[in-house]
N, C-alpha and C positions, 0 to 999 in steps of 0.2 A: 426259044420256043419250048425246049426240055423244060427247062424250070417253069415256064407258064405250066405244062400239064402237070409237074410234078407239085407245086403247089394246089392248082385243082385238084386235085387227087386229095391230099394232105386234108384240106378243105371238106372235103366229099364223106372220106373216111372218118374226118371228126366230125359230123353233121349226123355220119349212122349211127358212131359209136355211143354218143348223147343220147339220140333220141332212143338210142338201144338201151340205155338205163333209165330213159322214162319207163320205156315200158315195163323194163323190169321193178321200178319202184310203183309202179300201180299196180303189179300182178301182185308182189312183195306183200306189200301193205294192206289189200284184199286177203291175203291168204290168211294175216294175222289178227285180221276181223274176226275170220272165221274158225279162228284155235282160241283166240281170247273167248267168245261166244261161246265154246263148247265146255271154258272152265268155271261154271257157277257156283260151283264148292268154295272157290274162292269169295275173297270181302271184293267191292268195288273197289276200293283202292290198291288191291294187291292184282286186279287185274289190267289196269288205267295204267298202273307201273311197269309192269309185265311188256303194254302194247308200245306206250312210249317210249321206252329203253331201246327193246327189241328197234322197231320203227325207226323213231328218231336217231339214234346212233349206228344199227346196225342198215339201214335200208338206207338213211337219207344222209348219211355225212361218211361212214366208210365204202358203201359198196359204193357212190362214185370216186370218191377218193384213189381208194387202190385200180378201178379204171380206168382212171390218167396217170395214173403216176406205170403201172404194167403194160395198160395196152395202147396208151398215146402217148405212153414215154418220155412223159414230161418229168422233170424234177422237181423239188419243193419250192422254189421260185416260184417257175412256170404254172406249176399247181395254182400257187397264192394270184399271179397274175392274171390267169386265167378264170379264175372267182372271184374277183375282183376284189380281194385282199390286199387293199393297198390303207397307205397312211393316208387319215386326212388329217386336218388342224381339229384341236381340243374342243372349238367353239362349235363347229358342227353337230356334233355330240351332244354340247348342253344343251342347244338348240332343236335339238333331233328328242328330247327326255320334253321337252314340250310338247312339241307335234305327236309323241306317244301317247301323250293324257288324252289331246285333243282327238285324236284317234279314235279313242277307246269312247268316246261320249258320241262322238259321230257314229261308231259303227251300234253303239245300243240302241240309235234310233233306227237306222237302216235295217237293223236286227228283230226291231218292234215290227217293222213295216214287213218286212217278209213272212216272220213268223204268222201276223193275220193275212195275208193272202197265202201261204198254205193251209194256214186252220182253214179259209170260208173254202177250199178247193176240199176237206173232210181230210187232213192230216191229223191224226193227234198225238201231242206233248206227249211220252210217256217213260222220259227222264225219269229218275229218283233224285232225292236233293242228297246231296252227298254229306255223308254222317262224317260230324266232327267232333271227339272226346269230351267228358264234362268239363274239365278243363283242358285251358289252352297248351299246346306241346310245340315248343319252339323247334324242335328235329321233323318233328310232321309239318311244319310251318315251312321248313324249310326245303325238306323234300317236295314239297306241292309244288315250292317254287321251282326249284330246278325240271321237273317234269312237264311241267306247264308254262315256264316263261322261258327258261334258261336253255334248256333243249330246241324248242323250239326255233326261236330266237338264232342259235349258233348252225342249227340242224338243216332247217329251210330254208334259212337264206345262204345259206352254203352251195345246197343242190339248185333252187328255182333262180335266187338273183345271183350267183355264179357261175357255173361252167353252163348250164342251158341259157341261162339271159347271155349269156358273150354269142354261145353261139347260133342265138338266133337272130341275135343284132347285125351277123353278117348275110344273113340271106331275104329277111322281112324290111319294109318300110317301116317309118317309126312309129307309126299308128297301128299301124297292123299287129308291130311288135308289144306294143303296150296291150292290145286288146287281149292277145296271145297269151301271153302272159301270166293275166290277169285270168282267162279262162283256166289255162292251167293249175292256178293255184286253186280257185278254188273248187273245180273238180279233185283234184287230190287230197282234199279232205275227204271225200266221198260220204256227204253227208247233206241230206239235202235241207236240213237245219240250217247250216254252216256255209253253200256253198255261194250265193250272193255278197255276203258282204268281204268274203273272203276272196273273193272275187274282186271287187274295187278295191281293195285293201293292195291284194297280188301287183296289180297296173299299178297301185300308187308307188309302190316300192320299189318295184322296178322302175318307173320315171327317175325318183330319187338315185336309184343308182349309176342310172345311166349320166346323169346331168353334174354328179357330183363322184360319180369316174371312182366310190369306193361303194363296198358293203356294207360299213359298220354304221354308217347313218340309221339305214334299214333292220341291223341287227340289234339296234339300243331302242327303235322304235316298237320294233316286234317285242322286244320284254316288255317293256311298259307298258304295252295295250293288254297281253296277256298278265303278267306281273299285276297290276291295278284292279284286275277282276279275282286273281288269285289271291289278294289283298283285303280287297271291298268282302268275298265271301267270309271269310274270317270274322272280321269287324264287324258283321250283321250278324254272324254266329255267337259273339264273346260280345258282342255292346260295347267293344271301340269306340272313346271319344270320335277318333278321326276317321269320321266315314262307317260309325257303325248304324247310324240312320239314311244312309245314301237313298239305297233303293224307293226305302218308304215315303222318305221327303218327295221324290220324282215323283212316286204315287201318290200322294196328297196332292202334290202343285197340278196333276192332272185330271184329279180332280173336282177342285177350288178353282184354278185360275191357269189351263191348258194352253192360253195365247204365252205366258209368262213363260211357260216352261218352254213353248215354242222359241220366244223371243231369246232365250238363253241359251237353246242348246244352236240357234244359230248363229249367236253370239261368239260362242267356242266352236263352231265350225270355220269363221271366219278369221278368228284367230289362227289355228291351224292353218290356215292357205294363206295367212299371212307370215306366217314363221317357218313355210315352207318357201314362199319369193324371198324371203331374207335368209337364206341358205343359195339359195339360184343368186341374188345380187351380190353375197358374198365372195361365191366363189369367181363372177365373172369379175371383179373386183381384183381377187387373188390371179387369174392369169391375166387380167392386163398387167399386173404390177412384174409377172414372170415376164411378160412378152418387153416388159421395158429393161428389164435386169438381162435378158437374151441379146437386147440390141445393144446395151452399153459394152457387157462382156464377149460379144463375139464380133461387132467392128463390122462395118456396111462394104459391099463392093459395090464403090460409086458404077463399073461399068455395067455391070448387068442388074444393080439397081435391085439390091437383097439382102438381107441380113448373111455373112458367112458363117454358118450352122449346118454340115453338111454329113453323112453318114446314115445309114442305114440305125445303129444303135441309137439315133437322138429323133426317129421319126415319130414314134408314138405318144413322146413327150410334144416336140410342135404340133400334132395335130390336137393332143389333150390342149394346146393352150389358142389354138387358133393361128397358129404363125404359119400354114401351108404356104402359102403364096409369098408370103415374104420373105421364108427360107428359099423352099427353096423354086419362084419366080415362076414360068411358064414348064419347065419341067417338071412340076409336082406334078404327080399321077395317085391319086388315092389305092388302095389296094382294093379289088374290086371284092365284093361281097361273094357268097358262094350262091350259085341261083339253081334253087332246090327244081330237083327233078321229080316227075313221081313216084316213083319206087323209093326215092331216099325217105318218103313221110310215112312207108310204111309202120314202122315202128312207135310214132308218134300220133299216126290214127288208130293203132291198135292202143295205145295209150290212154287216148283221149275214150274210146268205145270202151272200156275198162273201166274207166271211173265214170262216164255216162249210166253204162249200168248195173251199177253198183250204187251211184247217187238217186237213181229212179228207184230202185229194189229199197233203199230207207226210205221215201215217200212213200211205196206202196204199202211196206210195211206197218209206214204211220197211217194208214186208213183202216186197220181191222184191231 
């Protein structure tokens, strides 16, 4: 009975301590809205740098970092396991550098679509197009990338589809969790441009990660949808053979002949969620072939009729491969999830209230 409460406890206190770096990565990241905002002396790129350095590195990948490794005591293992830093197979990856492209052409539609239901609701565009040197400079080419795909990419899905996605997968349903999630992300943009499609983006990643038990799926897809738009602006800049007419062609084909462009971009949508079930069929593929490799090397007990695979160190491997019942029979007990109380969400509805408005304050903004 000690150890049940001692567990809930452990449980309890990592559920505060998370949500207790949500909130401090929304207050964080607010605060640095509003110092970049007050530096206009600066160029827009020397302030874009400035936010996502600070941001990305110091908000979203050390301040949780050093609190689990300080104050939930984990070591660098435990760290990696607990963000789900794990290996997967090479092919995932090439297959994940697909579903990134596909991504990125799914969310310019979704991003079409929002962007006019906030313009007819009186939001207005009032971005500048970002200036880029008479000639091309392969160090700013290169910097763009790292600020905008490479950060990101290592930075977010470090803090959202690691230690917060682990641990709200033990206390949320799995719908609940995806929806969660996905709200998440895209409120911490805090940008009411941004926060939709960033929003189904959040939920997609997190499925991916959950389903395929690693990060880096997610992490190679996040470059590439970012990366390809870091890419495209250049090429429409300098008149890149490859992709230095993208945008404009999209705009012509709609138009000329707007069913076609239809017909293609759900063409490459459909691709996309097929090369996301061929990552899902692979991998169940991959633990049936464990769950057969489990049964040959650990040798059956005809009498209680189970595989002998027994220890507390080999449970989180059987349940990654679905072998609970077979290991270990009528005495599996799954570990019960943590079931949030209300005061434990304190920290995470002050989170979510934080970038709620702050996401309303750039709509408002965009009306005057």
């Amino acid at each position: 009975m000690t150890m049940y409460f001692d567990k809930e406890n452990k449980r309890q206190f990592t559920y505060r301590v998370v949500t207790m770096v949500m909130f401090a990565v929304a207050v964080l990241t607010l605060c640095m809205r509003m110092i970049v905002g007050s530096l206009g002396f600066l160029s827009d790129r020397a302030i874009d740098a400035i936010f996502s350095v600070t941001v990305q590195v110091g908000v979203f990948l050390l301040l949780p970092f050093l609190v689990y490794r300080f104050l939930l005591k984990k070591d660098m293992k435990q760290i990696a396991e607990f963000s789900s830093v794990k290996k997967i197979k090479w092919y995932y990856l090439v297959i994940a550098v697909g579903v990134g492209f596909c991504v990125f052409i799914a969310t310019i539609g979704i991003s079409t679509v929002w962007q006019n239901i906030i313009a007819i609701l009186g939001y207005k565009h009032s971005s500048s197009p970002t200036v880029f040197p008479e000639k091309f400079n392969a160090g700013l080419f290169v910097v763009d990338m790292i600020l905008t795909a490479v950060l990101p990419a290592i930075c977010e899905e470090f803090l959202i589809r690691g230690g917060v996605l682990t641990t709200m997968r033990a206390s949320f349903t799995y719908v609940a969790l995806l929806v969660l999630m996905g709200i998440i992300f895209g409120l911490f943009h805090q940008n009411i441009t941004q926060v939709f499609y960033t929003s189904l983006f959040g939920a997609l990643m997190a499925f991916l990660t959950v389903k395929l038990n690693s990060i880096f799926p997610a992490m190679i897809i996040h470059f590439i949808n970012n990366g390809t738009s870091v890419y495209l602006d250049y090429a429409e800049n300098y008149g890149w053979k490859a992709g230095g007419g993208f945008f404009d062609t999209v705009n012509a084909g709609l138009q000329s002949d707007p069913m076609q462009v239809l017909a293609i971009y759900v063409l490459v949508v459909l691709i996309g969620a097929g090369l996301v079930a061929l990552m899902l069929i692979l991998k169940k593929r991959e633990n049936l072939k464990k769950q057969k490799e489990v049964i040959l090397d650990s040798g059956y007990d005809q009498t209680n009729h189970r595989v002998v695979m027994f220890g507390e160190e080999n449970k989180s491997f059987v349940e990654e491969i679905g072998m609970e019942k077979a290991v270990y029979g009528d005495a599996y007990s799954p570990d019960e999830g943590y079931a949030v109380k209300v005061r434990d969400n304190a920290f995470i509805l002050g989170a979510l209230a934080v970038t709620v408005l702050s996401t309303v304050a750039t709509f408002i903004w965009g009306l005057f």
